[in-house]
Backbone as a chain_set.jsonl record, in Angstrom:
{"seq": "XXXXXXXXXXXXXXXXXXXXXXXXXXXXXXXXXXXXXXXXXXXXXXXXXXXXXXXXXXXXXXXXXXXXXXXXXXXXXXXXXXXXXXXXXXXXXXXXXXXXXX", "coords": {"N": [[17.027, 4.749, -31.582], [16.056, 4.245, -34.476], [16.724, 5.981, -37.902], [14.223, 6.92, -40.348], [15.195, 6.803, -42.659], [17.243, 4.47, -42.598], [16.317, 2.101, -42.581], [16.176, -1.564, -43.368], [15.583, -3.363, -46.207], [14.482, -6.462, -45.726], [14.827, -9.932, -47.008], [12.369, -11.381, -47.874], [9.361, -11.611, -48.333], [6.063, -9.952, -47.113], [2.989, -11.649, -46.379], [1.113, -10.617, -47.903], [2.674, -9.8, -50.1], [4.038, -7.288, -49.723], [6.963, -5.181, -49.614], [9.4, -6.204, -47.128], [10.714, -4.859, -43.954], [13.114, -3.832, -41.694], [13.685, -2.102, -38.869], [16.427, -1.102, -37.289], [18.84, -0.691, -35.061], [20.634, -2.462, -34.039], [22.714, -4.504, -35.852], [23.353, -7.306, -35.154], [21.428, -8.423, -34.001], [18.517, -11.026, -33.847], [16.838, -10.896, -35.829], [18.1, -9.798, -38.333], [20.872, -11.313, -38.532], [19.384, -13.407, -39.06], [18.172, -12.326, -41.713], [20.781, -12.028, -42.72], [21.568, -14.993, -43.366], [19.528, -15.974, -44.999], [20.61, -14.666, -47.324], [22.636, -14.861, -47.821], [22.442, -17.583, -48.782], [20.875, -17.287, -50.959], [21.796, -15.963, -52.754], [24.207, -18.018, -53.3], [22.48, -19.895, -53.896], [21.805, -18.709, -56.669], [24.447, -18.618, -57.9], [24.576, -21.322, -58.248], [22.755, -22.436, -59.603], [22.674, -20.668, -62.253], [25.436, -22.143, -63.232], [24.163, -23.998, -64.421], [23.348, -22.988, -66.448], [24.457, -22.81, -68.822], [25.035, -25.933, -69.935], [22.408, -26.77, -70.117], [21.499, -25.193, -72.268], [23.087, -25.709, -73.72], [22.792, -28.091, -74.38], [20.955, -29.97, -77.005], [18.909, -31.83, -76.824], [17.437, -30.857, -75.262], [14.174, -30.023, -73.344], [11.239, -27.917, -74.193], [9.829, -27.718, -71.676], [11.841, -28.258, -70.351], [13.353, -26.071, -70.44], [11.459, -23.645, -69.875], [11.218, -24.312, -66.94], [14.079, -23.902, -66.51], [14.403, -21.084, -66.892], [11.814, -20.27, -65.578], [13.033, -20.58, -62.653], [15.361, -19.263, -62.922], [14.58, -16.555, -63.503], [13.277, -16.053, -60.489], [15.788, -16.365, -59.214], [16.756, -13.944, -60.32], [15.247, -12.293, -59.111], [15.673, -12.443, -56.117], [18.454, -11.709, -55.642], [17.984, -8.962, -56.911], [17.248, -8.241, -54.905], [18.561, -8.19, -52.45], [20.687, -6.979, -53.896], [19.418, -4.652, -53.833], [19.211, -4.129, -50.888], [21.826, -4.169, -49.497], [22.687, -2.161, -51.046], [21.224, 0.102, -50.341], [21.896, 0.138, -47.582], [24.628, 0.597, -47.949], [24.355, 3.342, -48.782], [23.541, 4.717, -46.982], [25.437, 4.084, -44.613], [28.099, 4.825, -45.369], [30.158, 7.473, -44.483], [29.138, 10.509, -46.506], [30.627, 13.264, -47.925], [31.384, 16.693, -47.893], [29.486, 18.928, -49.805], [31.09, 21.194, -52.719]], "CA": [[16.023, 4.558, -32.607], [16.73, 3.859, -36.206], [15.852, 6.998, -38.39], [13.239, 6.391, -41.458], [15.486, 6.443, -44.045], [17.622, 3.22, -42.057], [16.091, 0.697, -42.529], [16.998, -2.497, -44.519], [14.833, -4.526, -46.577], [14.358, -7.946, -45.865], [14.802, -10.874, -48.638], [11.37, -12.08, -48.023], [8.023, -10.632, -48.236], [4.873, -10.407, -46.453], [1.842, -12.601, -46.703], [0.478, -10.014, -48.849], [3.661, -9.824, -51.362], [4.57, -6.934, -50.119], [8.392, -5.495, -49.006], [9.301, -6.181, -45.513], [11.849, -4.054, -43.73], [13.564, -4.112, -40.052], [14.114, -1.002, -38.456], [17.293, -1.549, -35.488], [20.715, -0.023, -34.701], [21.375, -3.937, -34.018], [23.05, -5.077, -36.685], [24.009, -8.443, -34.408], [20.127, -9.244, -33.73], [18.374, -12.304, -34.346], [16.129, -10.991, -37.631], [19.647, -9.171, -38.825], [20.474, -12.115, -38.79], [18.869, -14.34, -40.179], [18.382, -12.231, -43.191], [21.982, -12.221, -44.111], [21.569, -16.145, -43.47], [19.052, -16.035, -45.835], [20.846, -13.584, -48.222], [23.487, -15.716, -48.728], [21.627, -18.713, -48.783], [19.339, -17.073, -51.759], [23.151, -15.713, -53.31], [24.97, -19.543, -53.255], [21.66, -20.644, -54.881], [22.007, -17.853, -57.803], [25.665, -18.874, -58.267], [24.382, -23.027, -58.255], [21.641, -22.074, -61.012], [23.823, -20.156, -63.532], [26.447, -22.974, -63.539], [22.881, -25.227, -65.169], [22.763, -22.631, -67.749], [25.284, -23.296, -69.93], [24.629, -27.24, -69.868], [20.899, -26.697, -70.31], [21.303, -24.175, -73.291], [24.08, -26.526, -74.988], [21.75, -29.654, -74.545], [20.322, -30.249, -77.704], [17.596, -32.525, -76.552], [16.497, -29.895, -73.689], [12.996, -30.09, -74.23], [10.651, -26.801, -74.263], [9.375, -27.815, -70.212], [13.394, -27.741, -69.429], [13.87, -24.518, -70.507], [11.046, -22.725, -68.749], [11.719, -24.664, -65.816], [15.174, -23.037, -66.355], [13.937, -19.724, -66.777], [11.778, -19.597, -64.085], [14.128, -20.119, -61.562], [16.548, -17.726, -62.946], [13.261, -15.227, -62.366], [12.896, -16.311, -58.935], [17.199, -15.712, -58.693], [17.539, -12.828, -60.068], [14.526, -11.156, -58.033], [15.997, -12.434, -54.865], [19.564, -11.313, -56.285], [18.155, -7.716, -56.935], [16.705, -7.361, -53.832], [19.912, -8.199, -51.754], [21.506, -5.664, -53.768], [18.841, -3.115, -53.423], [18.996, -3.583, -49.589], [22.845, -3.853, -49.469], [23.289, -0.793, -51.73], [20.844, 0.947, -49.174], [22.857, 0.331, -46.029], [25.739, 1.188, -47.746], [24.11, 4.64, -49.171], [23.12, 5.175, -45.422], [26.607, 3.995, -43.662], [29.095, 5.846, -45.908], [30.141, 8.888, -44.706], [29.286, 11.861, -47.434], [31.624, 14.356, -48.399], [30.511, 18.175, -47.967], [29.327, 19.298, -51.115], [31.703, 22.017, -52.237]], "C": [[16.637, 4.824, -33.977], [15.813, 5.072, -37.239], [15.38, 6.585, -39.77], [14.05, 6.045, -42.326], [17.356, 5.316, -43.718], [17.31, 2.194, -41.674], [16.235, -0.503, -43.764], [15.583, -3.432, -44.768], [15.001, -5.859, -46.846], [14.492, -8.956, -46.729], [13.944, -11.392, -48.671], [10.369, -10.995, -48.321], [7.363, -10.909, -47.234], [4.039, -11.199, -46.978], [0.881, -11.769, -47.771], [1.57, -9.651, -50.418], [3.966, -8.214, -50.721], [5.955, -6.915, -49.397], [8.149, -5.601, -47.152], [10.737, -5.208, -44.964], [11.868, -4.267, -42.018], [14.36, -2.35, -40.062], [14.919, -1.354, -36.48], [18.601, -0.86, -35.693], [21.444, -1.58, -34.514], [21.583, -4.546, -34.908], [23.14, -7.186, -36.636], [22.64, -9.227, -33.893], [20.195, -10.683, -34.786], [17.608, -11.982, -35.593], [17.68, -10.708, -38.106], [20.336, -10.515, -39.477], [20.961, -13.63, -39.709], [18.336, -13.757, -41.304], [19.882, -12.204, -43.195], [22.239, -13.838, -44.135], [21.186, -16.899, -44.638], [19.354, -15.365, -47.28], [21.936, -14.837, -49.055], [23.234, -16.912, -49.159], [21.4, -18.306, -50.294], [20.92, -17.017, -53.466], [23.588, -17.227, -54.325], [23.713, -19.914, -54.46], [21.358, -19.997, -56.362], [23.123, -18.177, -58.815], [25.174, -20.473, -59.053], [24.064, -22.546, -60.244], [22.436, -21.657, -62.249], [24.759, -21.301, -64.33], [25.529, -23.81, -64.133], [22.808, -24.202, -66.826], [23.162, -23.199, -69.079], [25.246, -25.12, -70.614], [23.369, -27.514, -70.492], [20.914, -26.165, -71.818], [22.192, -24.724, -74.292], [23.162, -27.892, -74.892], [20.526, -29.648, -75.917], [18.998, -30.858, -77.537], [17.204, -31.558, -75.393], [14.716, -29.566, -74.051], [12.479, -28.635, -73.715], [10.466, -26.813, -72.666], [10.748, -27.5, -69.613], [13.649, -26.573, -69.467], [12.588, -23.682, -69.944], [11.239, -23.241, -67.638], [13.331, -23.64, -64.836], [14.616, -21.711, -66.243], [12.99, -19.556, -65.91], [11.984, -19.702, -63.154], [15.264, -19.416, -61.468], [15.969, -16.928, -62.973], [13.779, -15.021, -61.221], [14.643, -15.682, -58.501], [17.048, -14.8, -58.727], [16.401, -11.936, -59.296], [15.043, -11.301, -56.744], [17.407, -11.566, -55.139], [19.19, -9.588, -55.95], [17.771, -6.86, -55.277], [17.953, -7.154, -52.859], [20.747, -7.122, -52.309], [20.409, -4.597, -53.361], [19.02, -3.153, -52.039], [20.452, -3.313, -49.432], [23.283, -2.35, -49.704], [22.603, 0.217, -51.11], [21.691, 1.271, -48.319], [23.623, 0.832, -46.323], [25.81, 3.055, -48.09], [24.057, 5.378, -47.692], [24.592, 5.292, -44.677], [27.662, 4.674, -43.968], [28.841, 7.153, -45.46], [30.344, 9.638, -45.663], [29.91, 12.619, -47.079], [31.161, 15.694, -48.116], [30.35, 18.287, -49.29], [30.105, 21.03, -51.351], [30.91, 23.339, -52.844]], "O": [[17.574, 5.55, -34.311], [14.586, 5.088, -37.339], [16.159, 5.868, -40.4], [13.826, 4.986, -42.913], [18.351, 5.429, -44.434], [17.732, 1.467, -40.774], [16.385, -0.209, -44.95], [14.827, -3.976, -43.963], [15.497, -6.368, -47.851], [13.919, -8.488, -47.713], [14.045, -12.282, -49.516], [10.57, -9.793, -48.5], [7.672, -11.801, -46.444], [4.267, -11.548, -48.136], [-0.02, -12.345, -48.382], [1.146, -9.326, -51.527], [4.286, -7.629, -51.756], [6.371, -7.883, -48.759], [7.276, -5.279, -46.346], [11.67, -4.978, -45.732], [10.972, -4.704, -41.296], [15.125, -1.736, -40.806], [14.496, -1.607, -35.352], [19.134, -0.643, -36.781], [22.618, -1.798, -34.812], [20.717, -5.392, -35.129], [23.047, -8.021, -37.535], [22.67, -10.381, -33.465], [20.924, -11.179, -35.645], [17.708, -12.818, -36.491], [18.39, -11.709, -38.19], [20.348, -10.743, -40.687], [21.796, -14.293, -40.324], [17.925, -14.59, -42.112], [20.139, -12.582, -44.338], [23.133, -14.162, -44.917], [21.752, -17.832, -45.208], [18.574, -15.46, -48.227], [22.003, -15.378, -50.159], [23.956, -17.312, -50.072], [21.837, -19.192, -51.028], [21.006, -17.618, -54.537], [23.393, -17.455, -55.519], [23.957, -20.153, -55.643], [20.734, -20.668, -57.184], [23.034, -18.115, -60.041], [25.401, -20.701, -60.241], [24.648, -22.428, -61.321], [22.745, -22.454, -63.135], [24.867, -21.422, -65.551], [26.185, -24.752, -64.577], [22.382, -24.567, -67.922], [22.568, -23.767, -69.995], [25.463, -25.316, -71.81], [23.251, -28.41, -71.328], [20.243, -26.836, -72.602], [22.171, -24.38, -75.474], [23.186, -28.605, -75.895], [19.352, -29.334, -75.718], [18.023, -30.376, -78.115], [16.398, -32.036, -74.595], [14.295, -28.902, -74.997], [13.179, -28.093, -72.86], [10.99, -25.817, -72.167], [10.918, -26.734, -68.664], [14.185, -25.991, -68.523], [13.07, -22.706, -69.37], [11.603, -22.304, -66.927], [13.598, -23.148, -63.74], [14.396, -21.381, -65.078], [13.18, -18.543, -65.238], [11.31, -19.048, -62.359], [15.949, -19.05, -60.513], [16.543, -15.988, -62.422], [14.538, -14.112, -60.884], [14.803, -14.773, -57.687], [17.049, -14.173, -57.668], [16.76, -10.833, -58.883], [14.933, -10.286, -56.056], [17.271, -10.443, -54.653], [19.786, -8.948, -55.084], [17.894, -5.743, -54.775], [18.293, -6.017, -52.53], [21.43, -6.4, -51.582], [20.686, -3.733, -52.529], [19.02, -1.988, -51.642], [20.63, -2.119, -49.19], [23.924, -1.59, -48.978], [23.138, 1.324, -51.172], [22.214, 2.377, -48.187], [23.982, 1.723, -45.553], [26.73, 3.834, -47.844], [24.526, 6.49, -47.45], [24.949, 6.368, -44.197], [28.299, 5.196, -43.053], [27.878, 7.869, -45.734], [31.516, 9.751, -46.02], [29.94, 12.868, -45.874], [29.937, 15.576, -48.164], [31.155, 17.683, -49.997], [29.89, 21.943, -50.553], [31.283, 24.473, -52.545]]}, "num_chains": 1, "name": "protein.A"}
């Protein structure tokens, strides 16, 4: 059994917005996964997006609809973005062995 403060949050939500989390010692399961399927998936499409900025933001004619268009899917990135690190930077707070404190 996976103790409370091991578990990893998901890159999706629930049907209610809120976080979702998987509690397993199976790293090699099928949710496991398919979130890091979806992690990198969400990643690749963070990387895509960025490479529009510069194009978009030097385009003189970019009309007012292009640029929130742009901006809110670099929202939508970087919330998926932070969450992958917040769950990453979990596991790894959890999996690192600590030091004694001296």
């Amino acid at each position: 059994m996976t103790a409370p403060n091991e578990v990893r949050l998901l890159p999706w939500s629930g049907l209610d917005g809120k976080s979702c989390y998987l509690s397993t010692d199976d790293g090699g399961g099928y949710v496991s996964r398919l979130a890091n399927n979806i992690e990198a998936v969400q990643l690749s499409s963070a990387t895509e997006l960025l490479k529009q900025v510069p194009e978009t933001l030097g385009d003189q004619d970019a009309t007012l609809d292009e640029m929130r268009h742009l901006v809110k899917h670099l929202t939508g990135a970087l919330r998926d973005v932070l969450r992958v690190a917040t769950s990453r930077g979990h596991l790894m707070a959890v999996s690192e062995p600590r030091e004694p404190a001296s």
